[in-house]
N, C-alpha and C positions, 0 to 999 in steps of 0.2 A: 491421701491417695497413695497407694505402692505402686511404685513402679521397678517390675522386675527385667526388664529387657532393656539389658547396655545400648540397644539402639534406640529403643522411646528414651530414655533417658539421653542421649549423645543430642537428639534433635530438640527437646524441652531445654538444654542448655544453649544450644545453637540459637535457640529462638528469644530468647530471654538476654536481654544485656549487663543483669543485676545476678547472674550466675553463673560459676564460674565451677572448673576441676580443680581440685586439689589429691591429688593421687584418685583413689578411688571414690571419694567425698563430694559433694557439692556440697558450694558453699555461694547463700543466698548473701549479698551485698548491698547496704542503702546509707548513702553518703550524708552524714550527721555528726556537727560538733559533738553531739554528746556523747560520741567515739572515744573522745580524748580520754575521758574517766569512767567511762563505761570496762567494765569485764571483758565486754563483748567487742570490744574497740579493737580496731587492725585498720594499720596504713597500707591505702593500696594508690599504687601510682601517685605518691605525695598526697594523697586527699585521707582525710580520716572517714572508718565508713563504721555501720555495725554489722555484724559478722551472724549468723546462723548454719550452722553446722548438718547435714544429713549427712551421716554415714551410712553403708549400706550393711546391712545387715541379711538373714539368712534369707528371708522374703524377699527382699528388692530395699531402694530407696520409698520411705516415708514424704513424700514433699505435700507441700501445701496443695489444695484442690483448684485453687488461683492454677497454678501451670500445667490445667489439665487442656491435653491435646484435643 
């Protein structure tokens, strides 16, 4: 699903507790040991989680159809 409007996108994060900004980025979060040696592993608030990156590009944000409004 693209999402091109920083305000659908502002309230799909709001709504969701497993996503999160990172400058212009969201970044989807799910808390799992196999963070530790995963690639995709990032410590957030002491917990290891795995990480999934959308950047947004010239369309909009790319996210999963799961966070459609």
């Amino acid at each position: 699903m693209i999402v091109n409007s920083l305000e659908v996108m502002e309230r799909i994060v709001a709504k969701n507790y497993n996503l999160i900004w990172d400058g212009w980025t969201v970044v989807e979060t799910k808390h799992s040991d196999l963070a530790r040696t995963s690639p995709s592993g990032v410590r957030i608030k002491n917990k290891w989680c795995l990480a999934k990156y959308f950047v947004p590009d010239r369309n909009g944000w790319d996210i999963p159809n799961k966070y459609k409004e």
